[in-house]
C-alpha positions in Angstrom: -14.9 26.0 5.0 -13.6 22.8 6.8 -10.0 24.0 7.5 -11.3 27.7 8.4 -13.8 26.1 11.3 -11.5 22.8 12.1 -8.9 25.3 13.0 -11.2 27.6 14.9 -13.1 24.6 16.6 -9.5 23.7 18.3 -9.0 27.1 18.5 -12.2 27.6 20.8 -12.1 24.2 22.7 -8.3 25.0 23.8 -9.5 28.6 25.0 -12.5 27.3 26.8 -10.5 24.8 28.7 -9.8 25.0 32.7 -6.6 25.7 34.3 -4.7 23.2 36.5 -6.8 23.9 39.4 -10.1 23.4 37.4 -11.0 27.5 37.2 -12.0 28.4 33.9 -9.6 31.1 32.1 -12.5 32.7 30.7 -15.7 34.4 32.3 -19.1 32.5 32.2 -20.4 34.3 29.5 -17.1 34.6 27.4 -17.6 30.4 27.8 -21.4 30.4 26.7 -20.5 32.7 23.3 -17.1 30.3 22.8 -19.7 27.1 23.0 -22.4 28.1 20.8 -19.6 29.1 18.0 -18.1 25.9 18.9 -21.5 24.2 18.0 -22.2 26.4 14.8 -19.1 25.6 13.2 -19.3 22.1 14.4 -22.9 21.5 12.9 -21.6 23.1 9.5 -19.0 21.0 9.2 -20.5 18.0 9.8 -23.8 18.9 7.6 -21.3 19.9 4.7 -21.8 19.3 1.1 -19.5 20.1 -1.4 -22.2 20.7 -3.8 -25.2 21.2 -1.9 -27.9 21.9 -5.3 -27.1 19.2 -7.8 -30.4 20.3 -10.3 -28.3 21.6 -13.5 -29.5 19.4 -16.1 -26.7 20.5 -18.0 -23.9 19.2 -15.8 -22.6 15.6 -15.0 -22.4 15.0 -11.2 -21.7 11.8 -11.5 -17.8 12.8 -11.9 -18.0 14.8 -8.6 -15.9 13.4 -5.8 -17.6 11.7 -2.9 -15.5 13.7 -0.5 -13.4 16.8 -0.1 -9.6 16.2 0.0 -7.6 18.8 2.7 -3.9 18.8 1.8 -2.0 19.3 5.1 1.5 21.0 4.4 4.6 22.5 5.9 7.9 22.1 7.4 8.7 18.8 9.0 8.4 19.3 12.6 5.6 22.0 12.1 2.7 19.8 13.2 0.9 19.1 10.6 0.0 15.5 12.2 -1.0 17.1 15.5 -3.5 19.7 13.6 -4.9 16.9 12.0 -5.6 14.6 15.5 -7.2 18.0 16.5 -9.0 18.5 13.7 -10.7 14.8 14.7 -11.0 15.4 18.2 -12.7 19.0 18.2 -14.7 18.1 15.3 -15.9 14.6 17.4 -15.8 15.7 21.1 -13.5 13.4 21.8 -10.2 12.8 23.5 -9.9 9.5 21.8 -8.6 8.8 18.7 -9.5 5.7 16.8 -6.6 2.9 16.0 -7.5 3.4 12.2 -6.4 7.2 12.5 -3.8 6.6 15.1 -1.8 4.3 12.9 -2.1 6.5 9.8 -1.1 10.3 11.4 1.7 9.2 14.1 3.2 12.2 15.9 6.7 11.8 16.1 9.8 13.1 18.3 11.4 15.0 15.5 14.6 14.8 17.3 15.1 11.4 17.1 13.3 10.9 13.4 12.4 13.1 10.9 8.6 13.0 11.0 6.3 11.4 8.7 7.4 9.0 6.3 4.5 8.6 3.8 2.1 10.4 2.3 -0.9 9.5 4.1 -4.8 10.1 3.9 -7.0 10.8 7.0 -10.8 10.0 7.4 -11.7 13.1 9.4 -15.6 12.8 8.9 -17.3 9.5 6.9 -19.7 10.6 4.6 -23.4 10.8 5.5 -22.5 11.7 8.4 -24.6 15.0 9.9 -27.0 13.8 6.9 -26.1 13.5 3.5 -22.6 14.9 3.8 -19.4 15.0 1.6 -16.7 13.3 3.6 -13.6 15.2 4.6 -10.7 13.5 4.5 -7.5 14.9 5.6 -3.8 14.0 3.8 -0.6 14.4 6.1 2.2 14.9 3.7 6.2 14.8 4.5 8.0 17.7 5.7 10.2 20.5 3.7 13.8 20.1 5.1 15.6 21.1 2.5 13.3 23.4 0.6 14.9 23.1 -2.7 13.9 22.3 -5.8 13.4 18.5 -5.5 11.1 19.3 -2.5 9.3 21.8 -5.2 8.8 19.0 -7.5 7.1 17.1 -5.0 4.6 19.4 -4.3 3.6 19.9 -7.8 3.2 15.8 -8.1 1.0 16.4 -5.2 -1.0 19.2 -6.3 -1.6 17.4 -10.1 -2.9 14.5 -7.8 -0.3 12.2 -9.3 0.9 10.4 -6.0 -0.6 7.8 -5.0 -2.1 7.4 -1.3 -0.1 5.9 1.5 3.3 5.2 -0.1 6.6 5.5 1.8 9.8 7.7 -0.4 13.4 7.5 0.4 16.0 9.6 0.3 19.8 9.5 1.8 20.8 12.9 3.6 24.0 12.5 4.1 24.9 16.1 6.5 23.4 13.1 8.7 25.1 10.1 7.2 21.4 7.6 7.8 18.4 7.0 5.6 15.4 9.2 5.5 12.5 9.1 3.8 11.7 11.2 0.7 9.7 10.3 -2.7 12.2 10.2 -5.4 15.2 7.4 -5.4 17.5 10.3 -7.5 17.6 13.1 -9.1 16.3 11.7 -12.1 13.6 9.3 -10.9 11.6 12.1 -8.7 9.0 9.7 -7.7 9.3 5.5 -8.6 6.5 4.5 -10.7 4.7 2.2 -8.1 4.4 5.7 -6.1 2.5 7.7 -9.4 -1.2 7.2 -10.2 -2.0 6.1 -13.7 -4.3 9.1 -14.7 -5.0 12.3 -12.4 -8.2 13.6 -12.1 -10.9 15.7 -9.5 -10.9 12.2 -7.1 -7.2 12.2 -6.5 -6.5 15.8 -6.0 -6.3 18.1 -2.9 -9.4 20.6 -3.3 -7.6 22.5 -0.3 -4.6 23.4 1.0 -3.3 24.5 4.7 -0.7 25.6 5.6 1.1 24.9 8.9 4.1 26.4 10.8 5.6 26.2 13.9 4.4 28.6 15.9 7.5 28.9 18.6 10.1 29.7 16.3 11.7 33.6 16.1 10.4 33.7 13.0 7.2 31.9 11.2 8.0 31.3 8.8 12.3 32.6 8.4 13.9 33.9 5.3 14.4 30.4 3.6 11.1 29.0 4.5 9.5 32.8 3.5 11.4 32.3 -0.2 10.2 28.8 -0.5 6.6 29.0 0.5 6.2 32.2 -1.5 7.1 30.0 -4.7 4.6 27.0 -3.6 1.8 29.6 -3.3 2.5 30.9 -6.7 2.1 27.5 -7.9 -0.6 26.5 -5.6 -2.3 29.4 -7.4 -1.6 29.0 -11.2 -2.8 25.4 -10.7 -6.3 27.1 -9.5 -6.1 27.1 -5.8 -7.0 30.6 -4.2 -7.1 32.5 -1.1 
């Protein structure tokens, strides 16, 4: 639900906005439809509980996460950090994005630097907020360069919840002959310990996944990147995440 009306919130704000000379692209009443879905979707994601009716006697809800974890993925370069500064700001109303937020999702020149370094969590909406909420919370993740099986690997660590939040990975690319950033140290050490969580459960794993791709390129995604993400879906799905 929160990716679905995140994305259409920025989707409708962007449409709604004037041109350089202050007109608005859209007619009057095209803007009054655009606003009053903006506010819908806005009120349900801020009202949002995960699980709304907690009266099962049979069930423990004490195990239940206090917040919904969206797992932001694709390419490097994609922007996956920029979806996630407008998820904030159409969400918020807001141009402004706080320092806390700011210094986690960093948009970077991908020409000068690959992208985000860590894996990195997001508080997109505190919980309570709009009531009582589930926070969302929002994890920017390293880009695919390579998409090979190393790269696979990581997304399964990922998806099993495994890796732990905000931790920087290393790797040496040498086409380029300088450090970048990756989670494993080798081939055989695919993650360091200090980067693994101890035991994996429904708190540290993503309950969602988006997927993000550059929109300008010939092709979205192109042959390697269709081979690739064809393979992460299947595993997104055996692992119970669905469509």
């Amino acid at each position: 639900l929160f990716a679905r009306a995140a994305a259409s919130l920025a989707s409708c704000v962007m449409a709604s906005r004037s041109d350089a000379g202050g007109r608005s692209r859209l007619s009057p009443s095209m803007v009054a439809i655009i606003e009053k879905q903006v506010a819908d979707l806005r009120h349900r994601v801020l009202t949002f509980q995960a699980v709304p009716n907690r009266s099962n006697p049979g069930l423990d809800y004490s195990e239940l996460p206090d917040h919904v974890d969206v797992l932001v993925f694709g390419p490097s370069g994609s922007g996956k950090s920029s979806l996630i500064r407008t998820f904030y700001r159409a969400l918020h109303r807001t141009q402004t994005i706080p320092r806390e937020l700011a210094e986690k999702i960093i948009v970077r020149d991908t020409n000068l630097n690959e992208g985000t370094l860590r894996y990195v969590s997001a508080v997109i909406k505190p919980t309570g907020m709009g009531g009582n909420s589930t926070a969302i919370v929002c994890h920017d993740t390293r880009g695919q360069i390579w998409m090979d099986s190393k790269e696979m690997a990581q997304v399964g660590v990922i998806l099993d919840g495994q890796a732990r939040d905000d931790v920087i990975v290393e790797q040496r690319d040498y086409r380029y002959a300088r450090l970048l950033w990756e989670f494993w140290k080798s081939d055989t050490d695919l993650f360091p310990q200090e980067a693994l969580r101890g035991q994996a459960n429904l708190q540290t794993k993503p309950h969602a996944i988006v997927f993000v791709f550059d929109g300008s390129m010939e092709e979205v995604p192109n042959d390697d990147e269709t081979l690739f993400y064809r393979d992460i879906l299947q595993i997104a799905r055996e692992k119970g995440y669905h469509y």
